[in-house]
Legacy VTK file of the C-alpha trace (Angstrom):
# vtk DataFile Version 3.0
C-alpha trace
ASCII
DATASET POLYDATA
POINTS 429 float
0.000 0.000 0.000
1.394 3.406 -1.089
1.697 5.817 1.787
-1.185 8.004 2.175
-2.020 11.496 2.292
-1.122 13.353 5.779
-4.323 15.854 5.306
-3.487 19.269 7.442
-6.314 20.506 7.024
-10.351 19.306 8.311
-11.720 21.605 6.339
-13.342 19.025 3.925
-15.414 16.837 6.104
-18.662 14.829 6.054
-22.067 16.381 5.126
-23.457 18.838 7.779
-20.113 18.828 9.840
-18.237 22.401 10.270
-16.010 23.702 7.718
-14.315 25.844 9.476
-10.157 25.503 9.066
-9.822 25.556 12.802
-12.784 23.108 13.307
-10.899 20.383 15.043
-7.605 22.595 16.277
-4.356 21.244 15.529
-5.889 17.477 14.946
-5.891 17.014 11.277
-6.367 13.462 10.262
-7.900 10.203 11.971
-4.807 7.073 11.402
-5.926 3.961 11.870
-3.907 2.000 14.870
-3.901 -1.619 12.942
-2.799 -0.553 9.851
-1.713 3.312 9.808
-4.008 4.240 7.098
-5.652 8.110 6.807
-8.647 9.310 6.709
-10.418 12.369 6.807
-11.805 14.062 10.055
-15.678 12.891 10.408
-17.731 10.650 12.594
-15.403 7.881 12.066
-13.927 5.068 14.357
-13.144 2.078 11.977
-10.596 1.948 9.130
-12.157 1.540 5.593
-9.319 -0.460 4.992
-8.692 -3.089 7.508
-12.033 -1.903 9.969
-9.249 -1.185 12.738
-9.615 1.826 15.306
-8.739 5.308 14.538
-7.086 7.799 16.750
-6.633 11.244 16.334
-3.348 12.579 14.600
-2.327 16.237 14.745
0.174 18.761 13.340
1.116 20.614 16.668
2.204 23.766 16.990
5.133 25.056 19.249
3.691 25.342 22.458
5.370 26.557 25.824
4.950 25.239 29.398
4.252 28.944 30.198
1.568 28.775 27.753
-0.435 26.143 29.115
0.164 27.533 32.589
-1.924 30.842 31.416
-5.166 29.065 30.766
-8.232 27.931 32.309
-7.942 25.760 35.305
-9.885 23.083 33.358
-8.313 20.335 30.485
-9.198 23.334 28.081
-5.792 24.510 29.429
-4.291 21.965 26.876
-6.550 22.626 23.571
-3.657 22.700 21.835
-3.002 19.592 22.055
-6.544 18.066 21.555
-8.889 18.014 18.976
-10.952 20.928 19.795
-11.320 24.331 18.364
-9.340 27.075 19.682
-12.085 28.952 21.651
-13.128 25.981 23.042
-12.844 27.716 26.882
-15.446 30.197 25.930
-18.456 27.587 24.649
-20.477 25.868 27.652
-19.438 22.692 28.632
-18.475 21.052 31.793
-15.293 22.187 32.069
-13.491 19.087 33.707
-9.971 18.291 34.773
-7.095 19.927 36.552
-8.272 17.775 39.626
-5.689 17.193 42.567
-2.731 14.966 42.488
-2.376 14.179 46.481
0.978 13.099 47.662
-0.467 10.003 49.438
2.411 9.787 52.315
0.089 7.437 54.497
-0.800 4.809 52.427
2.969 5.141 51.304
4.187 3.974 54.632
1.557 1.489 55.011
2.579 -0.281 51.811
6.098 -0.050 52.048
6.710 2.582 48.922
9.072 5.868 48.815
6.805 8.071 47.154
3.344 7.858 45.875
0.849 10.354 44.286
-3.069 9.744 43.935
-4.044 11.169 41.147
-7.770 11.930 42.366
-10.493 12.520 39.367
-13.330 12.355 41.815
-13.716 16.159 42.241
-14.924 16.451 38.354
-18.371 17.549 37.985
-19.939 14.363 37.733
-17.083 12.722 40.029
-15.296 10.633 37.909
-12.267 10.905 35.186
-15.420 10.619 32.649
-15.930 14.151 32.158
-13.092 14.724 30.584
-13.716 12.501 27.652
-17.067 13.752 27.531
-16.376 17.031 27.169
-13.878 16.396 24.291
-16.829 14.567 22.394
-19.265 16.878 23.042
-16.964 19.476 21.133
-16.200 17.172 17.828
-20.220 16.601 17.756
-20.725 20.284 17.437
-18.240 20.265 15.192
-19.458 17.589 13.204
-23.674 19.207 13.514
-24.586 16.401 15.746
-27.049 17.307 17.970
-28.161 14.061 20.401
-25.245 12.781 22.896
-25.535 9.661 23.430
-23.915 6.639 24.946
-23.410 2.819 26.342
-22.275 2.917 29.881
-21.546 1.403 33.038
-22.550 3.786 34.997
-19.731 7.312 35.296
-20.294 7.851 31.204
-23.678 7.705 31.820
-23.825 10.334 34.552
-20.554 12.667 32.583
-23.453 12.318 28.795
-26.289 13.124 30.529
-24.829 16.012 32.680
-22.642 17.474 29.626
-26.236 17.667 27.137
-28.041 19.392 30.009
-25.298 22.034 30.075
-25.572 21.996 26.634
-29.102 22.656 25.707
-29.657 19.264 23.729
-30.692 15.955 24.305
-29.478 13.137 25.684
-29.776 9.214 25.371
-28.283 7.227 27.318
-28.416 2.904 27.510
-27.179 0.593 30.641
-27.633 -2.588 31.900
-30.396 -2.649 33.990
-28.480 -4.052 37.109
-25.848 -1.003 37.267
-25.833 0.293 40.869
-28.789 2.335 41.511
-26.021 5.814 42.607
-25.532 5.675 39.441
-28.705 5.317 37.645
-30.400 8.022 40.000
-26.931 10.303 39.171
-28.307 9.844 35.462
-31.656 10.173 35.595
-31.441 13.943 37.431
-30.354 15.060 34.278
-33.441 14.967 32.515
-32.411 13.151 29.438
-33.890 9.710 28.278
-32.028 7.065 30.240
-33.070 3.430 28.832
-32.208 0.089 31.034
-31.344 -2.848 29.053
-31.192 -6.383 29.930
-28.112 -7.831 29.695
-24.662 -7.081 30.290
-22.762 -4.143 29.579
-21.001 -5.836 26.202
-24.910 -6.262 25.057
-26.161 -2.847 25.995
-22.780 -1.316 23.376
-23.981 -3.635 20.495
-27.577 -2.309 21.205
-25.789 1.143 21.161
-23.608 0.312 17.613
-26.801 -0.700 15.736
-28.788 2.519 17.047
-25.275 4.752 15.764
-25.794 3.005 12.626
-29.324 4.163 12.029
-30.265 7.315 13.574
-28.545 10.361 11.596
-27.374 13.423 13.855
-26.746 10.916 17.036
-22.861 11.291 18.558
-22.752 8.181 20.640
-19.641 9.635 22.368
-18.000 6.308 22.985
-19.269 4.711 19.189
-18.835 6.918 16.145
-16.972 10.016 18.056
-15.054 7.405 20.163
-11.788 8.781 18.461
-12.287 12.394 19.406
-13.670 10.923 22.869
-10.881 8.986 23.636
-8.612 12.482 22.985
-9.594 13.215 26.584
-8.121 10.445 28.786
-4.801 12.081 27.428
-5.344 14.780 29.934
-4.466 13.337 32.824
-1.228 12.061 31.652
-1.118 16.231 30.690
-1.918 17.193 34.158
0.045 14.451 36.080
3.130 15.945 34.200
2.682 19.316 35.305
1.398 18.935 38.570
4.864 16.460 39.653
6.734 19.798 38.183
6.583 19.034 34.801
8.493 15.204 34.611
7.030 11.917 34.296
6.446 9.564 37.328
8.338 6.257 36.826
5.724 4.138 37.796
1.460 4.585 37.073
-1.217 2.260 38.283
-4.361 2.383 35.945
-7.865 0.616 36.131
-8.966 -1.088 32.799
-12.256 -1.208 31.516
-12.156 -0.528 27.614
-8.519 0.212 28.103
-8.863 3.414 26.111
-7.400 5.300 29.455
-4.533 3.797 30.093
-3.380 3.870 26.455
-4.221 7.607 26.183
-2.504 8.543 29.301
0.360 6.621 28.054
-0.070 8.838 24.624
-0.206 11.728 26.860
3.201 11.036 28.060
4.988 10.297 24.908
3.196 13.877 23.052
4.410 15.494 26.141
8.126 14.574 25.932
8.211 15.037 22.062
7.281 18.354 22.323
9.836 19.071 24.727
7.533 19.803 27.386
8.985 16.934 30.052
12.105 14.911 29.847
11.892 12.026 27.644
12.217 9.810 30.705
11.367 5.969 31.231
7.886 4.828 33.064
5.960 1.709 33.489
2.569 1.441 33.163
0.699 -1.078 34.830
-3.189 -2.158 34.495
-5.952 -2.735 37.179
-8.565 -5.136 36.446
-11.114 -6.770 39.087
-10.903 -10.493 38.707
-14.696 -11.042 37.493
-13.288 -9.361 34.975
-10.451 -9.997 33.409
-9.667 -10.538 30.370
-7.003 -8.279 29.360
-4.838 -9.662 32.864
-5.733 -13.290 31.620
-4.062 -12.199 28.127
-0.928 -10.178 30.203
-0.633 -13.718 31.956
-0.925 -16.191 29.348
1.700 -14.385 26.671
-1.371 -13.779 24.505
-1.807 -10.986 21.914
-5.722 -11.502 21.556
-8.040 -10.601 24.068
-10.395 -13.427 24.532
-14.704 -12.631 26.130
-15.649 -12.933 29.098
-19.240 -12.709 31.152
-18.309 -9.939 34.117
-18.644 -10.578 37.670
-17.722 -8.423 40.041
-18.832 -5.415 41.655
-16.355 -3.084 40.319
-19.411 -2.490 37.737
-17.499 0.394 35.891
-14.841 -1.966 34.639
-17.352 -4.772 33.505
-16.521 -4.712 30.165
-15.802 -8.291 28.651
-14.809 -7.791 25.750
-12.889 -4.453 26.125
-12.054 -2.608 22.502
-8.506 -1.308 23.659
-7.434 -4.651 25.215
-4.818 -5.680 22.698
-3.286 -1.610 23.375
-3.106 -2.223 26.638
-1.336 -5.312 26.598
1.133 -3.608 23.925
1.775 -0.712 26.349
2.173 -2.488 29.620
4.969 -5.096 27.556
6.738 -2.401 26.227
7.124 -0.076 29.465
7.384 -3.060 31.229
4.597 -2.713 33.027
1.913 -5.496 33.075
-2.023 -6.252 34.337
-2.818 -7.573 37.531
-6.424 -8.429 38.528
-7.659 -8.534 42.251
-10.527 -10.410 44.039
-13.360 -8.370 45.033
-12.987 -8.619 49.262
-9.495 -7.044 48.065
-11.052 -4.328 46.111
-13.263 -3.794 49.517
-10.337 -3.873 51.451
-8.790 -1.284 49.847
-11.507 1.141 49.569
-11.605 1.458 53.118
-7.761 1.014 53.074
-7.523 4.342 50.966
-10.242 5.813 53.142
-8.354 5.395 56.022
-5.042 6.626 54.936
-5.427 9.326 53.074
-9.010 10.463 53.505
-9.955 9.663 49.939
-13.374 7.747 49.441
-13.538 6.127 46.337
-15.162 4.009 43.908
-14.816 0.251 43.581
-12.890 1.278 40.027
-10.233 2.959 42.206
-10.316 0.149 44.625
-9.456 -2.184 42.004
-6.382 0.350 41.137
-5.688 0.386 45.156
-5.797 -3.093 45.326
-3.732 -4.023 42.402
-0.827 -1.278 43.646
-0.766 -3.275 46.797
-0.808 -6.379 45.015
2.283 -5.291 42.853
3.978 -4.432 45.670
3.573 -7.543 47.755
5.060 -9.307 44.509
7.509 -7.102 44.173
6.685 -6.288 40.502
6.645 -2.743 41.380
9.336 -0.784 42.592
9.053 0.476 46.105
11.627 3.099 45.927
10.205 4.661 42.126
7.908 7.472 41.989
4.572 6.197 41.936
0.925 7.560 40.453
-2.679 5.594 41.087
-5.415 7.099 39.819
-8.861 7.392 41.387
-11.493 7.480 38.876
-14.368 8.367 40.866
-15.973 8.943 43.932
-17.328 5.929 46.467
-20.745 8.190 47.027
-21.179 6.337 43.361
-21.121 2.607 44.865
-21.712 2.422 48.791
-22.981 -0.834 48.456
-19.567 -2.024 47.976
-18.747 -1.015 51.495
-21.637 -0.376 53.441
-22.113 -3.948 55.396
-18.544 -3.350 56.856
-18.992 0.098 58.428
-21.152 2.298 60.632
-20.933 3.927 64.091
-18.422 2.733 66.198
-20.893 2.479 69.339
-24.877 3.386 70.022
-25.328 5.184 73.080
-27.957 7.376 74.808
-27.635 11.271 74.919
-25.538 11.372 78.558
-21.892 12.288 79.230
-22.295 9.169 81.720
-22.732 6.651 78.457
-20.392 8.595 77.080
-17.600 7.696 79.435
-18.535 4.190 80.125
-18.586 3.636 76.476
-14.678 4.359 77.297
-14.940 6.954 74.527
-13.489 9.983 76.866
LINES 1 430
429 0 1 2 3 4 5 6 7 8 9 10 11 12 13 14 15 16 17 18 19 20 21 22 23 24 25 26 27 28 29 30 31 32 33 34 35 36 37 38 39 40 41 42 43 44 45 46 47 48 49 50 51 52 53 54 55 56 57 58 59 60 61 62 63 64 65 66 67 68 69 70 71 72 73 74 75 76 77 78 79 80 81 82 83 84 85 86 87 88 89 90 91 92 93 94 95 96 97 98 99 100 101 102 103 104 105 106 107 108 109 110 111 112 113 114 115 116 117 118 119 120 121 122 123 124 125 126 127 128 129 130 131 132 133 134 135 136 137 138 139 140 141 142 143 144 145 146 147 148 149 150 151 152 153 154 155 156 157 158 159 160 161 162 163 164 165 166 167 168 169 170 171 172 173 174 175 176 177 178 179 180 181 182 183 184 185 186 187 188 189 190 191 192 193 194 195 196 197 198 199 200 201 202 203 204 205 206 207 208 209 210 211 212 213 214 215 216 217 218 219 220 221 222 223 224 225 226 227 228 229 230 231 232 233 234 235 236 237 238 239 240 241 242 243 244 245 246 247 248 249 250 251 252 253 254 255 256 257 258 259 260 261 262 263 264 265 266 267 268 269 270 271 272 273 274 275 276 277 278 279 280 281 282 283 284 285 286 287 288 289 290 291 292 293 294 295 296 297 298 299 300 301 302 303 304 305 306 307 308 309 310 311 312 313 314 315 316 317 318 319 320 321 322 323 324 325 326 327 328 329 330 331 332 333 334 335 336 337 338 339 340 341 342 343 344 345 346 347 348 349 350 351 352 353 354 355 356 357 358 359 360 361 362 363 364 365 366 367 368 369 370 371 372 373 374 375 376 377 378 379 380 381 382 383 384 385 386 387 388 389 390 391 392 393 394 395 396 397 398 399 400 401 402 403 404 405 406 407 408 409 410 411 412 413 414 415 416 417 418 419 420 421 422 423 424 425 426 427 428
């Protein structure tokens, strides 16, 4: 195959999408990741030559630290380096990101490492890391004269769609398995947008999802056909864990997998970040999270395997139950070549460690982030992670989302009546 044409400008896209030069930024073509073929900037996600995934490539610009410092204390701080138009800060939209990185010097001791860092996504405004990719599709389906947001979710997407239409003025539709935690559903619903329970697992409820994408004209199902755009977002952590450790790169990140599409994108973060000068090209594993009822990708990691084989979820981390996860195979090929790997951990471990990170550093969070907890501990106990290396975990979302997971194995320490007698000989004085 000849090598195709690097397009550097969107300006010829699909019917009824913007034609504005600056429509998409600095992004300027979608490459496929199987097969490296181009294509033009649209409501794309699979290769019309070899049905692989696109991702977004761009023609950046020169672009300062000092730069990036000056702008919004949101991920619109870095529009230069995502597929958004320049005034993207000044059109409503959730404005997500720039959340705390906590230098977690409790749980440090407690497990035995040097130096750790939570990276803590659960102060977005739907508390969890799913704003931010939200956001970045809400933009491309403006851009592209979409004007439903829609999605498949396990629950955070869900909440992050149905929030970002609201604030947008248009509608939303939104499909989940009917079991999902009921946080979550009631988190969705507020919103006012159509929220549809399906039965079946989360893998059925995204095939329901690709077959309604196919069909209904002006629909940006954000994680379907604007998935590439979408996906654009996750890079911003990697963006904001940079510059928050003082612009460098942590040697060591713990990341939960559902799809996968984060931990590949924060990995993509990394590697923009040192080519454009911005951090020192330096070294860093990546490792993976998954909750043993779910899998697949660790069973892969394990067994030397490229491919990615199903599997029917069980667990209650609910937000990673994705069986047959698109970005698997990317995950794999990132954790082998930083060499990183996946880890999976049982769900009284995931429990464990919410209260574990509760504890410590005063950080409730979601059974997603107790997988990532869990598995850090995990990697340390097997000594697959170093214990003297700087070290990032990111929290997804918050633990308001999934009390369930916890709420059997806490509650007040004693009962007693309204007297400073029963107070004492409770031996609380």
């Amino acid at each position: 195959m000849s090598a195709p044409t690097l397009y550097h400008s969107p300006a010829t896209t699909v019917t009824g999408a913007a034609t504005r030069p600056d429509a998409f930024g600095n992004a300027v073509v979608l490459r496929c990741r199987a097969c490296a073929a181009e294509q033009q900037l649209g409501p794309y996600y699979a290769c019309m030559e070899c049905f692989g995934p696109l991702e977004v490539a761009y023609d950046f610009p020169a672009i300062t630290r000092e730069q990036i410092a000056s702008g919004p204390p949101n991920i619109w701080r870095y529009r230069d380096l995502l597929p958004v138009r320049p005034d993207i800060a000044g059109i409503p939209n959730t404005e997500p990101g720039y959340t705390r990185l906590l230098k977690a010097d409790n749980l440090a001791r407690e497990l035995g490492l040097k130096s750790l860092w939570v990276k803590d996504d659960s102060g977005n405004p739907t508390h969890s890391f799913k704003d931010r990719v939200v956001a970045v599709a809400l933009a491309a389906a403006r851009e592209l004269g979409l004007t439903v947001l829609a999605c498949p979710s396990t629950g955070n997407l869900a909440n992050a769609t149905a929030a970002a239409a609201a604030r947008a003025g248009i509608r939303s539709v939104v499909l989940i398995p009917e079991d999902l935690e009921r946080a979550k559903i009631v988190n969705t619903a507020v919103y006012g947008g159509t929220l549809i329970a399906v039965k079946g697992t989360y893998d059925d409820v995204n095939k329901l999802a690709s077959e309604i994408a196919g069909e209904e004209a002006g629909w940006a199902f954000v994680n379907v056909n604007v998935r590439p755009y979408y996906s654009e977002g996750s890079k911003t952590l990697g963006y904001e864990i940079a510059e928050q450790l003082g612009w460098r790169l942590p040697e060591q990140i713990v990341i939960p997998v559902a799809s996968g599409s984060q931990l590949t994108k924060v990995d993509k973060g990394f590697t923009e970040l040192g080519s454009l000068g911005l951090v020192e090209p330096t070294a860093y594993r990546v490792f993976g999270a998954q909750a043993a009822g779910c899998a697949p990708v660790a069973a892969a990691f394990r067994d030397g395997h490229d491919v990615v084989r199903p599997v029917k979820p069980d667990t209650i981390a609910k937000s990673l139950a994705i069986g047959n996860p698109a970005d698997g195979p990317y995950v794999l090929d990132t954790c082998r070549r930083t060499g990183g790997t996946v880890e999976q951990v049982s769900d009284d471990e995931i429990r464990a460690a919410i209260l574990l990170l509760a504890r410590t550093e005063g950080i409730f969070t979601e059974t997603a982030g107790g997988t990532t907890i869990a598995t850090l501990k995990k990697l340390v106990e097997t000594g697959q992670l170093d214990p003297d290396a700087d070290t990032v975990a990111i929290n997804t979302g918050d633990g308001l989302k999934t009390l369930d997971a916890v709420g059997d194995r806490v509650g007040p320490t004693v009962t007693i009546g309204a007297s400073y007698a029963e107070f004492t000989a409770a031996g609380l004085a």
